[in-house]
C-alpha positions, 0 to 999 in steps of 0.5 A: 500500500502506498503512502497515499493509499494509507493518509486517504485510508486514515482520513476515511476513518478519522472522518468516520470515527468523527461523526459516531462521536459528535452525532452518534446513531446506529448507521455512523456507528455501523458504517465506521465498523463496516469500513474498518472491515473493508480495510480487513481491521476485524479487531478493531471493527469488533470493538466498535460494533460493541461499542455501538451497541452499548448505546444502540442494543437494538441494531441489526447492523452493528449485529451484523458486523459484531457477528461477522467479526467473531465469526471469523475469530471463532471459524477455526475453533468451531471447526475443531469442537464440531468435528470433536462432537463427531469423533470424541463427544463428551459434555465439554465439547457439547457445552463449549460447543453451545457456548460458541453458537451463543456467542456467535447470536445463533440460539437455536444451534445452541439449543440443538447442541445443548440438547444433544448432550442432555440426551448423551449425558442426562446426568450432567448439569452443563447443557440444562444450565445452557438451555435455561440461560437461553429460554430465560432470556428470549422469555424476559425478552420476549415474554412468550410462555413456552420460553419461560416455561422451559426455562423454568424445566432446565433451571430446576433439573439444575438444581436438582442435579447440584444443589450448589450451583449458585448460578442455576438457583440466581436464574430461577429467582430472576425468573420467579422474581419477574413472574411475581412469585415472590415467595419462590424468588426468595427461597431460591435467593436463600439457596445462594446465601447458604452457599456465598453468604459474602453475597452482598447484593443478594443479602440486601436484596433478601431483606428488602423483600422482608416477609412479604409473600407473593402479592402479585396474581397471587391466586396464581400457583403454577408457574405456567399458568404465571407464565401465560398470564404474562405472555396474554397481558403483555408485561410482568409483574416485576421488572428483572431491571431491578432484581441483583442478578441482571449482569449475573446472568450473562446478559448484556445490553445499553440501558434502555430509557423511556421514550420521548414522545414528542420529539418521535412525532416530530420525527416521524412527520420529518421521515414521513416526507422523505422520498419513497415514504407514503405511510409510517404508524408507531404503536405501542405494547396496547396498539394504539398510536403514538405518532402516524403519517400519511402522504394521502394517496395510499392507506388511510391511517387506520387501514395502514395501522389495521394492516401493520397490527395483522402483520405483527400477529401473523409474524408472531404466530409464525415465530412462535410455531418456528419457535425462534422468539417474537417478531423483530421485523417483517416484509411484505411485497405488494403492487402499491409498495412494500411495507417494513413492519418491525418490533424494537423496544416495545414498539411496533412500527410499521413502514409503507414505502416504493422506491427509491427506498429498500427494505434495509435502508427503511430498518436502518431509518427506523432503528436511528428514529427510535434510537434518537428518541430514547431517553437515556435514564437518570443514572445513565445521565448522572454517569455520563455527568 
């Protein structure tokens, strides 16, 4: 490479590396990654991807580009423990193996690996302890019961294989915390105590809770019926946000705060009169609108929200058979135009839009406007003050 080569590659990226600091958002962010990529800098793209995504959990792209990355670090020892899985299996390699497919974003190949090794070695604890972590998060994520459920089967055969595993007995509280089970959550943060008593978040924790029994659906017993409860009303009891075991348990993420409506009104009118866009609906968990636009020649604002609600119930009923969690987006093809329908946050929102526009700059449109309107909450505030 010559030296101009190198000073235009170097201006490229401080250039871009400039914009995700003075205006970030998940496509400067994506782009500056993609960018280091293209100039074969995996590590470094690695590291902005997961920087981006501290701020922006819900990007596609930086996913993408994050999963790229440790694809091509982990190829050569995928390979290896896949071949090792065939010719010397043990409950490592399979729980190593799972391990990988997780961290690479591929759930259900986890699972598969996971449930191979149950199958093998039904004695040991390691791929339960795996399928509980993964079901327990798509369920705080997505609150889909049969997620919750499961989670709640691998967890306790856990305990039931090693009544020590303070991780396993962490989950379940976690799990029974944000079900509204109060007394179980307890019983099972005791467990921990016994084992850790230097545990100081969760001695805290304990007595905060004092000797309140269950007080939300308490009439509810099984955890089940708890866990389909949620699933048809769209919320739990209790937040997992604020049991003691969030980093415990092996999930990342931002901090998500709570949205501000107004600026996304203004934001959607501003979108709404780009080139390409004819109808954009916001709705909230309940389906009402926050915030709509219409360029008057296609759907009227009800019909659009009418059909960005059927497209979210059919995605979600396909999801749920597929058994690949809830919606995350969607895409129709009509002869009026395509329409984007995609869930982030909590919102459901929906996209009618023709060309020049295509499907992957419209995700891109709608990650960024959610993202901007995201208010970071007060402790994120203080932090960064």
């Amino acid at each position: 490479m010559s030296i101009a080569d190198k000073l235009r590659r170097w201006r490229d990226l401080a250039r871009l590396k400039a914009r995700v600091r003075s205006e970030p958002s998940p496509s400067a962010w994506g782009e500056y990654a993609e960018r280091l990529i293209a100039f074969g800098e995996i590590d470094e793209a690695l590291a902005a991807a997961e920087e981006g995504m501290r701020s922006f959990p819900d990007s596609e792209r930086l996913a993408q580009v994050k999963l790229f990355a440790k694809k091509r670090s982990l190829t050569g020892q995928l390979r290896k423990l896949r071949e090792d899985a065939q010719r010397r299996p043990s409950p490592v390699v399979f729980t190593q193996l799972a391990a990988i497919y997780r961290e690479l974003g591929s759930q259900d190949e986890a699972l598969e690996a996971a449930q191979q090794c149950a199958d093998r070695y039904p004695l040991n604890e390691g791929p339960h302890l795996v399928t509980g972590e993964i079901r327990l998060e798509r369920w705080l994520r997505d609150m889909i019961a049969k997620d919750g459920i499961l989670a709640e089967e691998a967890l306790r055969r856990v305990t039931r294989l090693n009544g020590h595993n303070v991780r396993a007995h962490m989950l379940l509280a976690e799990l029974y915390w944000a079900a509204g089970d109060v007394s179980a959550c307890r019983r099972h943060l005791r467990s921990v105590l016994s084992i850790t008593p230097a545990a100081k978040e969760v001695q805290e924790f304990v007595r905060s809770l004092g000797s309140a029994e269950t007080e939300e659906n308490d009439e509810i017993r099984d955890f089940g019926d708890r866990a389909r409860a949620i699933e048809e009303s769209g919320g739990f009891p209790r937040q997992a946000s604020d049991f003691p075991s969030c980093d415990a348990s092996g999930r990342t993420g931002g901090a998500r705060g709570r949205l501000d409506v107004e600026s996304l009104r203004a934001d959607v009118l501003a979108l709404g009169g780009g080139e390409g866009v004819r109808n954009i609906a916001v709705l909230d968990r309940d389906g009402d609108i926050l915030a709509d636009h219409t360029d008057g020649t296609g759907p009227t604002r009800r019909q659009f929200c009418e059909l960005v609600t059927a497209t979210a119930s059919v995605a979600d009923d396909a999801s749920r058979r597929m058994d690949t969690g809830a919606l995350v987006r969607a895409e129709v093809e009509s002869p009026s135009g395509n329409v984007t329908v995609v869930r982030v946050r909590g919102l459901t929102i929906g996209v009618l839009y023709s060309a020049p526009l295509r499907g992957e700059r419209v995700w891109e449109l709608v990650q960024d406007l959610v993202a901007r309107n995201s208010q970071a909450p007060a402790s994120a505030e203080a932090a960064r003050a």
